[in-house]
Every structure is written in C-alpha cells, then in structure tokens.
BANU-861384 format. One record per atom (N, C-alpha, C): x, y, z; atom name; residue number from 1. Coordinates in steps of 0.05 Angstrom, whole numbers. Layout:
N
X_Y_Z_CA_NUM
...
//
This chain:
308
-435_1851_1367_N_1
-417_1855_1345_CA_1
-399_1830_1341_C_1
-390_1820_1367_N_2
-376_1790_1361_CA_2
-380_1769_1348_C_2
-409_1767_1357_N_3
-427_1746_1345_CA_3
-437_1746_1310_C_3
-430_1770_1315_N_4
-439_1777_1280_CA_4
-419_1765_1263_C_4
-399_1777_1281_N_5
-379_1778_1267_CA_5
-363_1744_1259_C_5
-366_1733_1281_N_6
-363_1695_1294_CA_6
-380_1680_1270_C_6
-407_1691_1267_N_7
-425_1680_1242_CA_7
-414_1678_1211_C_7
-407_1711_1213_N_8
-394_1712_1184_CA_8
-375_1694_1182_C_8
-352_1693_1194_N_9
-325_1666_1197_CA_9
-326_1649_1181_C_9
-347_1634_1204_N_10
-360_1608_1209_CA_10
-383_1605_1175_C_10
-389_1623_1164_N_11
-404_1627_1136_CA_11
-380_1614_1122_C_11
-362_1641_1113_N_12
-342_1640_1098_CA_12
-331_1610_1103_C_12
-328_1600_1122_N_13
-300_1578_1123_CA_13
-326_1554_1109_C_13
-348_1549_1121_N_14
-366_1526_1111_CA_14
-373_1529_1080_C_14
-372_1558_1058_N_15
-375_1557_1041_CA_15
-355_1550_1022_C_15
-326_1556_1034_N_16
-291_1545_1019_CA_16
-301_1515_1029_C_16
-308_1499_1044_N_17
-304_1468_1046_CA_17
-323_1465_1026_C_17
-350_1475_1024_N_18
-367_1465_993_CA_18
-358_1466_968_C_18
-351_1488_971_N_19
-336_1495_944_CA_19
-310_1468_931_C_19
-298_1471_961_N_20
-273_1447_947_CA_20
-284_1422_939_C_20
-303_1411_951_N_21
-315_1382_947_CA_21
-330_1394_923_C_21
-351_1408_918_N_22
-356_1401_889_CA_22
-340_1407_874_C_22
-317_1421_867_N_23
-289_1419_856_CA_23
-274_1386_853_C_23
-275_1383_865_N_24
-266_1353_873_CA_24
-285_1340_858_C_24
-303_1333_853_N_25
-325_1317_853_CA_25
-327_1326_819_C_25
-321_1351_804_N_26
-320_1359_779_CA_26
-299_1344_768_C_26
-271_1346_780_N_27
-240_1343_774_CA_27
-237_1306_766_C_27
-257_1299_799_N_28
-246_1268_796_CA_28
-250_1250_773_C_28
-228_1223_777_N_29
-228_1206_760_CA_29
-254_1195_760_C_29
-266_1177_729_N_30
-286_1157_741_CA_30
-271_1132_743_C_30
-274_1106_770_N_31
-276_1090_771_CA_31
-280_1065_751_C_31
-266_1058_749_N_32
-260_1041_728_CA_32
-271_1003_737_C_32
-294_1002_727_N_33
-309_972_747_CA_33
-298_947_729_C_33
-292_934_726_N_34
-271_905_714_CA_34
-293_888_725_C_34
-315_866_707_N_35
-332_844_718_CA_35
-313_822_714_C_35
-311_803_742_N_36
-285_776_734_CA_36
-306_763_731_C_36
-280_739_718_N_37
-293_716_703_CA_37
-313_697_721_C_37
-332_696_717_N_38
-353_675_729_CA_38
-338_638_735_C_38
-333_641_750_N_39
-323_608_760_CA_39
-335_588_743_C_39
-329_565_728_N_40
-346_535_718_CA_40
-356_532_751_C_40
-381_513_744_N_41
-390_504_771_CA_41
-388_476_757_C_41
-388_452_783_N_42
-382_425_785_CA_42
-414_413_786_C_42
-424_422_760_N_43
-454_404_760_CA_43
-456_380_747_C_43
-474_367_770_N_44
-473_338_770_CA_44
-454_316_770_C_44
-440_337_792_N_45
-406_315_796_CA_45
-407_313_835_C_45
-395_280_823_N_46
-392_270_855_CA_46
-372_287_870_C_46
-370_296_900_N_47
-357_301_908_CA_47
-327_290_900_C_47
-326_262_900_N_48
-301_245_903_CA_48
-285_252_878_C_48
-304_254_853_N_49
-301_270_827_CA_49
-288_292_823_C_49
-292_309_842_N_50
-275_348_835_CA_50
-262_340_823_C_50
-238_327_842_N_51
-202_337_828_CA_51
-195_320_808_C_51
-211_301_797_N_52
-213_286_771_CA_52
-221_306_746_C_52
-242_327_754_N_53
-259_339_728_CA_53
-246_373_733_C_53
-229_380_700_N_54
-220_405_699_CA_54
-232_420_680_C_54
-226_446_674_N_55
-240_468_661_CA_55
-215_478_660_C_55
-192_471_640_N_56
-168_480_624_CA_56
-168_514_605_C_56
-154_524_601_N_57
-156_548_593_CA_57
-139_548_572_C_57
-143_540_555_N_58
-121_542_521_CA_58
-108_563_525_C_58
-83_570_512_N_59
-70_600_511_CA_59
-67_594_474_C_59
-79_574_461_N_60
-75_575_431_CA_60
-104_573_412_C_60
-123_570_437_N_61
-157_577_425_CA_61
-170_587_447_C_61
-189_589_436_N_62
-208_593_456_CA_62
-239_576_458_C_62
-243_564_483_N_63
-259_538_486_CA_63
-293_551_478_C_63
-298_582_477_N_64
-320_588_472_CA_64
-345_578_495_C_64
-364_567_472_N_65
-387_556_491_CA_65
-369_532_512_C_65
-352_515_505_N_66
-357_496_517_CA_66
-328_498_547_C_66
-329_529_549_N_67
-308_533_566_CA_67
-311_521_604_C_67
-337_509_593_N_68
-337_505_629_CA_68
-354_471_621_C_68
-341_461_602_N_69
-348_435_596_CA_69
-321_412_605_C_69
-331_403_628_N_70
-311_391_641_CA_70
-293_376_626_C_70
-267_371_637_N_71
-241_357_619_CA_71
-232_345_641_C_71
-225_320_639_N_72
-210_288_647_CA_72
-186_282_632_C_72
-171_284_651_N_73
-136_280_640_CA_73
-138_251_649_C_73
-117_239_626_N_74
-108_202_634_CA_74
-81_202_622_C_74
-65_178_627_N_75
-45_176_612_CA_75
-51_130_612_C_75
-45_135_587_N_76
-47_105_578_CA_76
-16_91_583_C_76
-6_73_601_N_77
18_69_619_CA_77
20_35_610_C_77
38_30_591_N_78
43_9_575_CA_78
68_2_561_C_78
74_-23_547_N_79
101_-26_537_CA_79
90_-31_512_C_79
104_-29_491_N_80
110_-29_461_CA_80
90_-60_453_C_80
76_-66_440_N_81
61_-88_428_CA_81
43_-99_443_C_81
37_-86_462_N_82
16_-93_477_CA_82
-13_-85_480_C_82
-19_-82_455_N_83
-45_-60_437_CA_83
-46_-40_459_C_83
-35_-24_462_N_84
-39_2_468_CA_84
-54_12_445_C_84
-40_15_419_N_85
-34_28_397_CA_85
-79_26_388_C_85
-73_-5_389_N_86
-110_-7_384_CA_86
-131_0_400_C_86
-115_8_428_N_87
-132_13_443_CA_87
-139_42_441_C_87
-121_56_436_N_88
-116_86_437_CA_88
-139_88_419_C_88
-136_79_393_N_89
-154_76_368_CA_89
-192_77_374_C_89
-189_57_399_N_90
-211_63_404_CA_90
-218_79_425_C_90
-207_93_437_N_91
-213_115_455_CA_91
-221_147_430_C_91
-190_151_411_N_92
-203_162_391_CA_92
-220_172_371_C_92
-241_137_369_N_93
-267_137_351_CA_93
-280_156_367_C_93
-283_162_397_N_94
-303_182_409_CA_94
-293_216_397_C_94
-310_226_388_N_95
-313_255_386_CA_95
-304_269_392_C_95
-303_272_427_N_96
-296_286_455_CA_96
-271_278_462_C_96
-254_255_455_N_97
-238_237_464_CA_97
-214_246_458_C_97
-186_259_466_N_98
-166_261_441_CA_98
-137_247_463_C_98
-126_222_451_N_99
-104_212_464_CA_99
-86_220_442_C_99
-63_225_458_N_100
-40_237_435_CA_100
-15_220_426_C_100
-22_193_437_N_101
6_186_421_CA_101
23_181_442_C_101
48_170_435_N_102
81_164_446_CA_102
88_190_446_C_102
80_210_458_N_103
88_243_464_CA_103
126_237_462_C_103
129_217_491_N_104
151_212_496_CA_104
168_201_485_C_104
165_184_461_N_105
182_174_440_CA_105
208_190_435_C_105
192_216_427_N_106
219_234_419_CA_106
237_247_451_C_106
265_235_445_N_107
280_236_471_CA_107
286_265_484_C_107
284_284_477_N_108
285_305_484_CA_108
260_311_500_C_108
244_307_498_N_109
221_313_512_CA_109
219_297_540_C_109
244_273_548_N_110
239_264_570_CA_110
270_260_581_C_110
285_281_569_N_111
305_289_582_CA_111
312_300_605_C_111
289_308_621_N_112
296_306_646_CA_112
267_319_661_C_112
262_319_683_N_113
227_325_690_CA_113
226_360_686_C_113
237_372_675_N_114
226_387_669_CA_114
218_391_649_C_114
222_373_625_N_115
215_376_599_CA_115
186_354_598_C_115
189_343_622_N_116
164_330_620_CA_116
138_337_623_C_116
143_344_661_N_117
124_362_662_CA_117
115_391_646_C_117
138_402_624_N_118
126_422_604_CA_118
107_414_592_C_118
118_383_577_N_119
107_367_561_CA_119
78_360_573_C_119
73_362_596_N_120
48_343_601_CA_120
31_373_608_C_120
41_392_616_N_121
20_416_618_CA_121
15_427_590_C_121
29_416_568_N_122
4_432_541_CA_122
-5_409_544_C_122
-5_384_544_N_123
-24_362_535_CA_123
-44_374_544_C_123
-52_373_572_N_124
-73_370_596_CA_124
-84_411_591_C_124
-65_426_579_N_125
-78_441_577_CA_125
-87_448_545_C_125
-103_428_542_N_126
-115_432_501_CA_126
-89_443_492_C_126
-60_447_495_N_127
-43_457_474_CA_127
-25_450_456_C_127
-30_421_459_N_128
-14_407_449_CA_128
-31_394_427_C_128
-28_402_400_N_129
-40_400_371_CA_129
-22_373_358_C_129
-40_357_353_N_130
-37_332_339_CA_130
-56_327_316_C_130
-58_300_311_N_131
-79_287_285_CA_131
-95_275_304_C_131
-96_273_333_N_132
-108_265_353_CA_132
-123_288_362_C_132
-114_311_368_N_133
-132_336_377_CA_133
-168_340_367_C_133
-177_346_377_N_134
-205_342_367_CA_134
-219_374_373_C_134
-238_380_387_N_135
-247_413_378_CA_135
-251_414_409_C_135
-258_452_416_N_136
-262_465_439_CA_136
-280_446_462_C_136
-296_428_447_N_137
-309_415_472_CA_137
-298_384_479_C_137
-270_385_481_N_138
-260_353_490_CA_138
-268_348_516_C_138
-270_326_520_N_139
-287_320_546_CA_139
-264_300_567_C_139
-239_292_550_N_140
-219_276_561_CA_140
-194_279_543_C_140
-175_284_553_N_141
-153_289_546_CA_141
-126_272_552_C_141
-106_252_539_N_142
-89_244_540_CA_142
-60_240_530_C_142
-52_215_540_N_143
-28_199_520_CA_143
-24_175_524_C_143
2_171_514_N_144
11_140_508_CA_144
29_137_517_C_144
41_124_539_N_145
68_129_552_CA_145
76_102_560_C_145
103_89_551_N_146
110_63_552_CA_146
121_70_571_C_146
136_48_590_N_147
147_52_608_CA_147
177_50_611_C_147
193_45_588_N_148
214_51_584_CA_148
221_89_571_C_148
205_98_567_N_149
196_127_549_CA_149
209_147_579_C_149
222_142_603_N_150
230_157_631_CA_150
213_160_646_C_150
181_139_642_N_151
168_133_660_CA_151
175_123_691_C_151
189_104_689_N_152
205_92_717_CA_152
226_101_723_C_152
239_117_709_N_153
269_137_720_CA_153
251_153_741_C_153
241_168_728_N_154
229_200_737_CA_154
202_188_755_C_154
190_161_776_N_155
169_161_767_CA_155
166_170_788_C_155
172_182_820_N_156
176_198_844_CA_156
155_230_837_C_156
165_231_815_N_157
156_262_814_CA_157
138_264_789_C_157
134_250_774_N_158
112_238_758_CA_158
94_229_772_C_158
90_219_790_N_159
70_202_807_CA_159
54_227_826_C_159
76_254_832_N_160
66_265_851_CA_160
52_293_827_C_160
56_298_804_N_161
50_310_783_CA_161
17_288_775_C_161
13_270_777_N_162
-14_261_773_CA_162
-23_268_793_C_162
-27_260_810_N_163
-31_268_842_CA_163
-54_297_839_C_163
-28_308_833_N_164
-35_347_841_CA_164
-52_354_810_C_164
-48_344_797_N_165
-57_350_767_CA_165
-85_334_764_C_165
-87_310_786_N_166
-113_298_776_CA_166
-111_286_745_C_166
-98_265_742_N_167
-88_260_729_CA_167
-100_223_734_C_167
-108_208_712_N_168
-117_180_722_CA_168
-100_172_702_C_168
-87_145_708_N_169
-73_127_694_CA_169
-81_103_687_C_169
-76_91_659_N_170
-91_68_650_CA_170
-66_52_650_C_170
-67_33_660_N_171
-39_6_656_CA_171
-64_-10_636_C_171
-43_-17_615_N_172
-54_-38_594_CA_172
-28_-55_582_C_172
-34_-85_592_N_173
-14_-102_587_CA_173
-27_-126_578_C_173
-7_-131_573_N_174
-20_-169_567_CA_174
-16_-191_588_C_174
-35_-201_586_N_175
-34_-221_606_CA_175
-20_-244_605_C_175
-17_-256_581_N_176
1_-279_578_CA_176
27_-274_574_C_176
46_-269_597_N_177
70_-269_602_CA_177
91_-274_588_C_177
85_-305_573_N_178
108_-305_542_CA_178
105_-278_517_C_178
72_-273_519_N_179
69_-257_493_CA_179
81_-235_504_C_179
87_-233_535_N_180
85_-202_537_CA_180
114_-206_531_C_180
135_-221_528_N_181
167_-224_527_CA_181
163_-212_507_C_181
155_-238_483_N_182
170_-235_455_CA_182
157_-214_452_C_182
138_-198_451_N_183
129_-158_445_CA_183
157_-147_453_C_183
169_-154_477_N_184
192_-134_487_CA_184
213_-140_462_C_184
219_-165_464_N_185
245_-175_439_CA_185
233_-168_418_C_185
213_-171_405_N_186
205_-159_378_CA_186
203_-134_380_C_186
203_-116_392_N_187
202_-90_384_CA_187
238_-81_394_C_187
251_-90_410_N_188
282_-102_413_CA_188
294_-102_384_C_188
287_-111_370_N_189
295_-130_346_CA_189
288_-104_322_C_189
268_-99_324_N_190
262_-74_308_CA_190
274_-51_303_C_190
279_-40_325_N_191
295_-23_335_CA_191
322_-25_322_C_191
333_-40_319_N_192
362_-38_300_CA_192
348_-49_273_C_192
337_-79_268_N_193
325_-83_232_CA_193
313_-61_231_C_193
298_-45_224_N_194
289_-27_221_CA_194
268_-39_196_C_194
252_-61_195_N_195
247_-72_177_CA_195
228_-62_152_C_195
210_-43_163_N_196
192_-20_154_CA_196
211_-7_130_C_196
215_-5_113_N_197
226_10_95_CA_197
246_32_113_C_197
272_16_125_N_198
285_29_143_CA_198
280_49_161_C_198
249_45_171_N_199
251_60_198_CA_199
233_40_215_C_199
239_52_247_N_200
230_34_274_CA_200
199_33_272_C_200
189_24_275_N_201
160_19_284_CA_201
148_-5_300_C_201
134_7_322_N_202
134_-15_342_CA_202
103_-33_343_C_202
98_-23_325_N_203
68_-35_320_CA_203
54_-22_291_C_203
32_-37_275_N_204
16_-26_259_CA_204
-21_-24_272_C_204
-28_-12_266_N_205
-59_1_277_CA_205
-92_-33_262_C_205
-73_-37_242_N_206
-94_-53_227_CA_206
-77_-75_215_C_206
-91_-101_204_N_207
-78_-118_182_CA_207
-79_-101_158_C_207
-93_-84_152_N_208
-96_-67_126_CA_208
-70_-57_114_C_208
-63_-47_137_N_209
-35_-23_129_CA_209
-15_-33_113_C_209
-15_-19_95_N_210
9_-22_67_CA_210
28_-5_67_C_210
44_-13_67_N_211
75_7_50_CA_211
73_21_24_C_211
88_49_25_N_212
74_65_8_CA_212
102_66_-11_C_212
111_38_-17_N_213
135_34_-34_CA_213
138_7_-49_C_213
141_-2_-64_N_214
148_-27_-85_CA_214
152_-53_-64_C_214
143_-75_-70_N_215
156_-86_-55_CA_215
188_-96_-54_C_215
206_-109_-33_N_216
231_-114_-37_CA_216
229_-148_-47_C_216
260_-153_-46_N_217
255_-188_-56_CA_217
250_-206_-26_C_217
260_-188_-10_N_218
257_-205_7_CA_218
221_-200_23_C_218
209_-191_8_N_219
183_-193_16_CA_219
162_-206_2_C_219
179_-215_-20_N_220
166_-226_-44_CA_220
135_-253_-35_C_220
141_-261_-4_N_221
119_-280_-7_CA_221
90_-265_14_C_221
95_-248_24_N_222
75_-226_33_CA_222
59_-201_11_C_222
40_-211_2_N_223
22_-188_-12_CA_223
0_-185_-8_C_223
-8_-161_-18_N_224
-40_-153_-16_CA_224
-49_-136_-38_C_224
-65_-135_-50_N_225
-71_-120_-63_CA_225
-82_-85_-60_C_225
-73_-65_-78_N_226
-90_-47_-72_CA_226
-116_-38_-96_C_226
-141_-38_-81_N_227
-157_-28_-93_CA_227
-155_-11_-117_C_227
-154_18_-114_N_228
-144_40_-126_CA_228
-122_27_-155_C_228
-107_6_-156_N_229
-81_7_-172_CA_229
-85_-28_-168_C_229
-99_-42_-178_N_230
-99_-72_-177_CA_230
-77_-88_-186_C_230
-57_-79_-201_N_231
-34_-93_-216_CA_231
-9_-86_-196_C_231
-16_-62_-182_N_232
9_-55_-162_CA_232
9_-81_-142_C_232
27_-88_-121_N_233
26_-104_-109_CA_233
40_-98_-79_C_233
38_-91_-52_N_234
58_-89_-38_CA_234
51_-97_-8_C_234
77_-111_6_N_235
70_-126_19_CA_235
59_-105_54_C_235
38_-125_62_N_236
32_-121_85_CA_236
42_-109_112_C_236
50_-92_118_N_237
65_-81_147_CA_237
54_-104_174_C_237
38_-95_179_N_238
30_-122_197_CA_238
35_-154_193_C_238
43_-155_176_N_239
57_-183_166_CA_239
88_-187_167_C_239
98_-167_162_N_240
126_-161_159_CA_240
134_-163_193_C_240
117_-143_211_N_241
122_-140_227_CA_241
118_-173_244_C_241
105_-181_236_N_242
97_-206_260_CA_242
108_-236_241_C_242
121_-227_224_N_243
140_-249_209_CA_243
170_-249_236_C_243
172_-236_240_N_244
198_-242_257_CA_244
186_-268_284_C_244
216_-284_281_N_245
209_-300_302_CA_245
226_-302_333_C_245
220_-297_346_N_246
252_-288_364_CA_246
257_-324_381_C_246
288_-324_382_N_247
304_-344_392_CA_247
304_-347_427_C_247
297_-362_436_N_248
281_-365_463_CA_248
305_-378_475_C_248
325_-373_491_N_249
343_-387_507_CA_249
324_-413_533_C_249
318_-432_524_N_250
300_-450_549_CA_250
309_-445_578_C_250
330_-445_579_N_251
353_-453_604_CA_251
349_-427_624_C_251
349_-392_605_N_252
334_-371_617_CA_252
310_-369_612_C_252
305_-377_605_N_253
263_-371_602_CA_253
253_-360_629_C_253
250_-378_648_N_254
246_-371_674_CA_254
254_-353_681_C_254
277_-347_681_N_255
295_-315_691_CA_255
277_-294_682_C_255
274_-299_652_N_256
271_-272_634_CA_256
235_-268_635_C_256
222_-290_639_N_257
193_-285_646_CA_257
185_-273_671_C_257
211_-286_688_N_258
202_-259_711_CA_258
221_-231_718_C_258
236_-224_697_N_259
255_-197_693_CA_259
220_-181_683_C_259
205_-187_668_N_260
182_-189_649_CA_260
160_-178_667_C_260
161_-189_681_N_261
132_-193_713_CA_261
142_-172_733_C_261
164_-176_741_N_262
175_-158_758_CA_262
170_-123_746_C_262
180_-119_723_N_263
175_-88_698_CA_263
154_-85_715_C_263
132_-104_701_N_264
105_-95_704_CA_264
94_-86_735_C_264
106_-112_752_N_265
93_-108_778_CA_265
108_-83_786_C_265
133_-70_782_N_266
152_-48_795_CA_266
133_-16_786_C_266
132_-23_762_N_267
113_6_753_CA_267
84_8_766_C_267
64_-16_774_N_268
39_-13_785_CA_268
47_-7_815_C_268
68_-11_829_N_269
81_-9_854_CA_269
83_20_855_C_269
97_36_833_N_270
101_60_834_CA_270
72_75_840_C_270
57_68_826_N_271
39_87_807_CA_271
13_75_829_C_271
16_67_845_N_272
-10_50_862_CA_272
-22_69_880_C_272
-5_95_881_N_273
-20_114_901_CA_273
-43_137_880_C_273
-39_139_856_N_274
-50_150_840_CA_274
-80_132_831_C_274
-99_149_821_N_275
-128_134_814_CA_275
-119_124_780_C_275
-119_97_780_N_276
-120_81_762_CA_276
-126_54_762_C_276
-128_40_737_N_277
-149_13_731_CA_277
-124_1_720_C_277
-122_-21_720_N_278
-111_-42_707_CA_278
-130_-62_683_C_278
-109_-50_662_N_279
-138_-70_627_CA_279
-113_-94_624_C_279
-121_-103_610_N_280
-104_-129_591_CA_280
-120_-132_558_C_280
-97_-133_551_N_281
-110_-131_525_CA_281
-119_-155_517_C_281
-118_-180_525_N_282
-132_-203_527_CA_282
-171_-197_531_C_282
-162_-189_552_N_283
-200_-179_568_CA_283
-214_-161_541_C_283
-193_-140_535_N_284
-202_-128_520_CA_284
-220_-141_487_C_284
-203_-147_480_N_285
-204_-166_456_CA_285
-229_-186_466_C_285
-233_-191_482_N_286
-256_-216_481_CA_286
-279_-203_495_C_286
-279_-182_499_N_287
-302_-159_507_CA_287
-320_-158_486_C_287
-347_-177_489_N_288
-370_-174_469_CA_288
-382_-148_467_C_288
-371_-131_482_N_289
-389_-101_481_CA_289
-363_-86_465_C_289
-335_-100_457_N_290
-328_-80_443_CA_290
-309_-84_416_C_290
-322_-79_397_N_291
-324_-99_361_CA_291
-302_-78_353_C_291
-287_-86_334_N_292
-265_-89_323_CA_292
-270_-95_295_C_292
-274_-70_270_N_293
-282_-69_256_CA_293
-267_-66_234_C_293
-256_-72_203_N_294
-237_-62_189_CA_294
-245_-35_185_C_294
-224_-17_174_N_295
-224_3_164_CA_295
-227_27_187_C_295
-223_19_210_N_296
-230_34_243_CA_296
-258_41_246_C_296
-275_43_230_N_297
-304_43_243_CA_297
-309_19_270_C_297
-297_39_286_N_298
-298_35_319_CA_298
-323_44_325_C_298
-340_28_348_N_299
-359_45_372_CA_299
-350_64_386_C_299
-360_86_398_N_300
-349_91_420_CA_300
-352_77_450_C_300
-326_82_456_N_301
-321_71_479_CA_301
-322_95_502_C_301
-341_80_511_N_302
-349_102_539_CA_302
-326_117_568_C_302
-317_134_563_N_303
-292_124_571_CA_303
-293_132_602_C_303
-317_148_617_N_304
-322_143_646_CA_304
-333_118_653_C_304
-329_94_635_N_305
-327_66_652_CA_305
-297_59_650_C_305
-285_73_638_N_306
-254_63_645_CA_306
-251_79_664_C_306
-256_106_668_N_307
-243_114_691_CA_307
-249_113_717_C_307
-277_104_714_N_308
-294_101_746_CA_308
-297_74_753_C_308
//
C-alpha cells in the first residue's frame, strides 16, 4: 500500500514540473538575434600599410557600396606662396581625391587643440563638406595647413594626433631660399594692402583669374580681356599680386634667410616622427610627368606615389 501510494506522489509531483515548463515555454519571450556589422577586410594591403588605410563612417551620408573602400588621411604642411595652392589643384583633378583647403585660416578653428582636433575629425571623417568634397567612394582625404595657421604652437599634440589617426604629412616648400623670403613678405604685405579689391589673398590658382569688378586707376597698365564681354576690360589678379616688389635690407639678408631655413628646418624637426615626404615646388614644376595646363585640365596625380 506504501508503494502505491510513494508512486502516485512521485506521478503527481513529475507531472506539475511538465506542466510548468511547457507553461514557460508557451509564456516566454522570443529572443531577439541583432546580425553586427561585418568588419572591412585589409585586401591587398601591406602589413606596414594598416594604420595608413581607414574605413571612416560619415554621421552626414552614408558611404553605401563603397563603405569598406579604403581612405588615406594627409595634411599638406606649407607656408603661404609656396604653390601649395597649385599643388592642392592637382591632387583635386583626381576623382577620389578631396583636399580641403586652409581649414585653419579661419582663427577660431585653431583656437586652441581642441578645436582642432574637432576640426580634423570631420575632415578625416568624410564630414567636412566643401567645393573640394567629392562622393561616398573618396579614396584620400585632406588639407592645407601653413605653418603659421597653430601648426607649431600646438605641434606636441598635433604630431601625436597624426600618429594615432594615421595621418601622413606632405611638407611642400620651395627650395630657393630668397623666393621662399619674399612669398613670406609678400603675403606679409598683403595682409594689411589688401590689394584684391580689399580683401587678403595669399595666392591666385592660375594666370587666368580675373576680378569680378571694373578696373581701378591704379591698375590701369594690367589687362586682359574677357571672352564672354570683349569691350569689358579688367585687370589680372595674378599680376596684381606678383606686381609688388618687397624692400630687401642687404646688411640683414643673411639673418633673415636663415630666420627663413630655421621655420622650415623647426617644423620638419617637429613632425619627423610622423610618416611624411618632403616636395619642393621647384621639383615639382620641372616634373616631365606632371603638365600644367590652362583652364585646370590637370592629369591625375597618383597620389600613393606621394605617399609611399
């Protein structure tokens, strides 16, 4: 009778545990499965390459197909008349290519490193929209940064922001040491004449470029014609600009050619632990592989031979 009785129990208690589990199993939530994002893979890149080649994430588009199409950050590291300006021009003619300019010109933006480094994470992250920006599949991404712009104030933590960001730097200067003066004093000199129809400009892109205003009297012996309006007449910007002559003290010359040398050599001193090339815009210019065309019909310029 015990045993009977021990069975029944032992019934009852194993049929309440079934019961609750398929209860449970009616009640429960379903699981909710989330697939993450598939990693870019590093195909057909040198090891030494990784932390050179990025896969950026817009927060103002979206890169679509070409989201795992590698991106190369640079910054072009130069002083005022030293064709930066033409050089940039031809990095631009490429497709893939988008340099942005004197970012730093405007003083607020290099008011102190944290406005910089803001400033340089939309660049480097596609978010920074210009007439330089180009579409979802850029393949290199930059700027234009003189070295008076709080390049050499800040350059401790700038230097260590390339570093970690993978970040390559182009120094482009001139080689002949007087030209590289008077560029400093002429764009010196600019800076208050304002000779441009009263505003600063530290360079023009072409001999073409015209003023989009009458001429003055005092420009009366610089003209050009425009196509479009043949009887209009107005003088040359690139002429205006390189009409100034600057006053050369002999006695400092020497001093001031190497105040001049020293700039240069102090910034490549900084910047010597970071991956970068040294151009001259001399070399450049007499480079049979790279033509200089009116109207900017540029080649492209390959620009993993500048960086490698």
């Amino acid at each position: 009778m015990l045993v009977v009785i021990f069975v029944m129990v032992c019934g009852v208690y194993i049929c309440s545990v079934c019961l609750r589990q398929i209860g449970g199993r009616a009640t429960g939530r379903l699981l909710s499965v989330q697939v993450g994002e598939r990693p870019c893979e590093f195909a057909h890149v040198e090891p030494s390459e990784k932390p050179y080649v990025h896969f950026p994430k817009p927060k103002t588009f979206s890169r679509e197909e070409c989201a795992c199409n590698p991106v190369r950050y640079f910054a072009i590291l130069s002083s005022q008349r030293s064709g930066s300006g033409w050089f940039e021009t031809l990095l631009n003619s490429h497709m893939n290519i988008s340099s942005n300019g004197e970012i730093f010109s405007v003083k607020v933006r290099r008011s102190n490193i944290s406005t910089i480094t803001e400033t340089l994470d939309k660049i480097y992250n596609l978010d920074w929209m210009t007439s330089a920006s180009k579409n979802e599949c850029t393949a290199a991404v930059g700027l234009k940064w003189m070295l008076n712009q709080g390049l050499m104030q800040h350059h401790e933590e700038i230097v260590e922001y390339f570093k970690s960001r993978g970040v390559s730097a182009i120094f482009l200067f001139r080689r002949n040491l007087l030209r590289r003066m008077v560029s400093i004093l002429a764009n010196s000199y600019d800076q208050n004449a304002k000779l441009l129809n009263g505003t600063h400009k530290s360079h023009v892109h072409s001999p073409h470029e015209v003023l989009s205003i009458p001429p003055s009297p005092s420009y009366i012996h610089i003209y050009v014609h425009i196509s479009l309006c043949p009887k209009v007449i107005y003088p040359v910007q690139a002429e205006i600009l390189a009409s100034f002559k600057p006053s050369v003290n002999t006695s400092l010359l020497m001093r001031d050619l190497q105040q001049v040398e020293d700039l240069v050599n102090k910034s490549m001193e900084y910047f010597k632990s970071t991956r970068h090339i040294i151009l001259y815009y001399e070399d450049i210019i007499n480079n049979r592989t790279v033509t200089y065309l009116s109207n900017f019909s540029l080649p492209a310029l390959h620009f993993h031979l500048i960086l490698n």
